[in-house]
C-alpha positions in Angstrom: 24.7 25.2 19.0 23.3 22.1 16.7 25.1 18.9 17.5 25.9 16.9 14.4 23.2 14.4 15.3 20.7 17.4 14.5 22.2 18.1 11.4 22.0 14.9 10.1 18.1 14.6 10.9 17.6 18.1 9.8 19.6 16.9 6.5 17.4 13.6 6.1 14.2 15.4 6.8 14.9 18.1 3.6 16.5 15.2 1.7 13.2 13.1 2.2 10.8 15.6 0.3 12.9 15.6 -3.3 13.8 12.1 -3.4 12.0 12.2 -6.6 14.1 15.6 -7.9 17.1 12.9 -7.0 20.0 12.9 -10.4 21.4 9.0 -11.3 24.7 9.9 -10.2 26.5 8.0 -7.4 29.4 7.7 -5.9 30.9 5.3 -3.1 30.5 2.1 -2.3 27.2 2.7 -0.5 25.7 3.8 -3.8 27.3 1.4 -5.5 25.8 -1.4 -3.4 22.4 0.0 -4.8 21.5 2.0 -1.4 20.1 5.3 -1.3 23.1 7.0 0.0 21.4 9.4 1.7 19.2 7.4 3.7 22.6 6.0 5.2 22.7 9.3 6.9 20.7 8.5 9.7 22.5 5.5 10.6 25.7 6.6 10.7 27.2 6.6 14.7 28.2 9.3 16.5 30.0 10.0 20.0 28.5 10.0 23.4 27.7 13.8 23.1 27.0 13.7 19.4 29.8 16.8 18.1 31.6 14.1 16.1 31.4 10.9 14.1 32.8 7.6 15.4 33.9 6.7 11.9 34.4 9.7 9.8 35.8 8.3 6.6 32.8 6.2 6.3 30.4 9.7 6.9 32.7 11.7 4.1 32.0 8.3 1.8 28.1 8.5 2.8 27.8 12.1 2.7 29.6 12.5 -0.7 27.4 10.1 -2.4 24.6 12.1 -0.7 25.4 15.3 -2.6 26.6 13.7 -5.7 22.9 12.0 -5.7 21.0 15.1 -5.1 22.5 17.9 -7.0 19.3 19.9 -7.1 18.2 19.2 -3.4 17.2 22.7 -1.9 19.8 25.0 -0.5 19.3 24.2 3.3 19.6 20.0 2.2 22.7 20.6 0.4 24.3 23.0 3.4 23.7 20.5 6.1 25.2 17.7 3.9 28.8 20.0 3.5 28.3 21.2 7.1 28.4 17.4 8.0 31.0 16.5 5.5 32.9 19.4 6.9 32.9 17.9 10.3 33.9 14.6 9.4 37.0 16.2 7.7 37.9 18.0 10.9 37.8 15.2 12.5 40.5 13.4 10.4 42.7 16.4 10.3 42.2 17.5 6.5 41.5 21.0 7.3 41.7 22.2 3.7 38.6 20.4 3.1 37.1 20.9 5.8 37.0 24.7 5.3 36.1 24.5 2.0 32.9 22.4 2.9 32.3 24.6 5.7 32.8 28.2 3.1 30.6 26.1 1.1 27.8 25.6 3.5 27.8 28.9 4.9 27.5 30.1 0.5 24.3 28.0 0.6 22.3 29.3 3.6 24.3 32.6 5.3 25.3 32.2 8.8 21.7 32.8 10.9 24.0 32.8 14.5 27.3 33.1 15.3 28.2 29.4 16.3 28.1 28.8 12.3 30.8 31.8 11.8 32.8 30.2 15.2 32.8 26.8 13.6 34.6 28.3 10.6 37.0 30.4 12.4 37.9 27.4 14.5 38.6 26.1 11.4 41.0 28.5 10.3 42.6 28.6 13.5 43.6 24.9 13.5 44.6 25.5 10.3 47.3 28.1 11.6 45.2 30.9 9.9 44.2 32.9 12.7 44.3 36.2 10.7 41.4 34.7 8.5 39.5 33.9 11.7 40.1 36.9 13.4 38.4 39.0 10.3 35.5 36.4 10.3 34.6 36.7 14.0 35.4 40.8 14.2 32.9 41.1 11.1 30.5 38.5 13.2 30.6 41.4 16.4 30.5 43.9 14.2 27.5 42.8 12.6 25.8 42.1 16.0 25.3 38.3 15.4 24.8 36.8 18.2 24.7 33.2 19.8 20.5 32.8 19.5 20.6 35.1 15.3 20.8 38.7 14.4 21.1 41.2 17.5 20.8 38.5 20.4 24.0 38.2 22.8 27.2 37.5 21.8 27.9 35.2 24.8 30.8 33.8 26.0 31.3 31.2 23.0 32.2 34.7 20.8 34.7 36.1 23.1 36.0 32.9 24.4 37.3 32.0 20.7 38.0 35.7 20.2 40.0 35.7 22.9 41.7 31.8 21.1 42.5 33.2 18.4 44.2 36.7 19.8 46.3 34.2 21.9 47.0 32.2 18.7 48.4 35.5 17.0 50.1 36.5 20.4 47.8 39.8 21.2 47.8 39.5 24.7 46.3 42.7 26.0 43.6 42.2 23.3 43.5 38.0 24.4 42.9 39.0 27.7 40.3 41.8 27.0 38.3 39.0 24.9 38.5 36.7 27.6 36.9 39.5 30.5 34.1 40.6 28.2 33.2 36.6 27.6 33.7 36.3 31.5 30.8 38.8 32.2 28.5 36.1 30.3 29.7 33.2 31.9 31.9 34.0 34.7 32.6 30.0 35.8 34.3 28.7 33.1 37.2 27.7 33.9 39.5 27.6 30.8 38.5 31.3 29.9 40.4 32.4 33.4 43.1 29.9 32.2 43.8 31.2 28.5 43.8 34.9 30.8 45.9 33.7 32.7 48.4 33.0 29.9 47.5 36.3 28.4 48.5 37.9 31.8 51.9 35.9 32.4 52.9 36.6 28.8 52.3 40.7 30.2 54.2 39.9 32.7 51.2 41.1 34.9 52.0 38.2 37.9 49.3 39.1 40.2 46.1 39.0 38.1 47.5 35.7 36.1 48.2 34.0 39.5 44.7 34.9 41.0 42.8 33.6 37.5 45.5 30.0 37.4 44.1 29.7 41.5 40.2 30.5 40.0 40.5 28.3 36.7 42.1 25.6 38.7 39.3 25.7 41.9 36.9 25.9 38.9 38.1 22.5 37.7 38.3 21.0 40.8 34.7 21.3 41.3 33.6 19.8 38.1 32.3 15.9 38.3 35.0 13.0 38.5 35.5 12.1 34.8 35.4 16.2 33.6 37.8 16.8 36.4 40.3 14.4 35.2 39.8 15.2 32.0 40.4 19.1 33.1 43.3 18.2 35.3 45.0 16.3 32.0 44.6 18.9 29.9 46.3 21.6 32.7 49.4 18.9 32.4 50.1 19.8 28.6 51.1 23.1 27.0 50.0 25.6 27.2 49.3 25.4 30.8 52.1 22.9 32.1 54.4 25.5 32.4 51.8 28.2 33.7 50.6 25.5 36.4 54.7 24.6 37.4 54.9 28.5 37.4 52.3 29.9 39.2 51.6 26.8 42.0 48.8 25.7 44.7 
């Protein structure tokens, strides 16, 4: 998967070679301070694993004077500038634009792998359209794209947010099929025996969902002191609160 820091280098290398193909519009105060708005891209600081932007109103102001000032940069330029955009919009909760950005990117340059069809479905999910991202990441299977491009393995990443968004429209035998076939890729993540878990209970299957809550949880328990605790908070809030109070040590 491409970290945001990689799109915005991979954005500021295509946007260097047609600064001269560049229109006069601008937008933003950074363009309005007489900065090349895109060359702000670089600068612009990111968290500790670089998936999001530390300030991400200040990215959507930098990145839409980007695209306003380069509205004949190539394809892949333009793409990485909404795919950014898109992220920073996450980030503040505006999922409407964030989609759009991301439909928008994805128009430019075609998704090559299946992490750019995930982000989107992700997307809709949050959005609390999890029919829209089940048809995007059935069609993504069905059309064998992979985590690595065209015919390569689906991994766990396709599954594991299959298996999301089947939980998000309350298909539990399907949920909890997703889940197994991404477990066969990656059988020690944790959170993919979890969400089974919760498929399981909600089948009223006790046994299996008990054994994957005592694998998910030993799972977690081994991780490193600060993913640990992170782990451990997020099995105090729902979903799992009740699955943890239900099905104890």
């Amino acid at each position: 998967m491409i970290s945001v820091r990689q799109f915005a280098v991979i954005c500021v290398v295509l946007l260097s070679g047609c600064a001269g193909a560049q229109s006069k519009v601008m937008t933003s105060d950074v363009a309005a301070k007489g900065q090349d708005p895109c060359a702000q891209i670089k600068p612009l600081k990111l968290n500790a694993d670089g998936t999001n932007f530390e300030n991400p109103q200040l990215a959507i102001d930098v990145l839409s004077a980007c695209n306003a000032s380069n509205t004949r940069a190539p394809s892949k330029a333009r793409a990485a500038i909404f795919k950014l955009r898109s992220t920073a919009y996450a980030q503040l909760g505006d999922y409407g634009k964030a989609i759009s950005d991301c439909e928008e990117s994805l128009r430019l340059v075609p998704a090559r792998t299946a992490w750019d069809v995930i982000t989107l479905a992700s997307l809709y999910r949050q959005s609390g359209q999890p029919e829209r991202a089940l048809g995007a990441l059935r069609q993504m299977l069905k059309d064998h794209l992979g985590v690595s491009g065209k015919g390569t393995t689906p991994g766990m990443p396709s599954y594991y947010h299959l298996g999301m968004t089947l939980v998000a429209l309350e298909q539990w035998p399907e949920a909890a099929e997703a889940f197994s076939e991404g477990l066969t890729y990656q059988p020690d993540y944790a959170w993919a025996y979890l969400y089974r878990a919760l498929s399981y209970d909600h089948m009223n299957d006790m046994d299996r969902a008990r054994d994957d809550v005592r694998k998910g949880r030993s799972l977690i328990d081994a991780l490193k002191d600060d993913d640990r605790a992170e782990g451990l908070k997020s099995l105090s809030k729902p979903p799992f609160a009740t699955l943890m109070a239900k099905y104890p040590k």
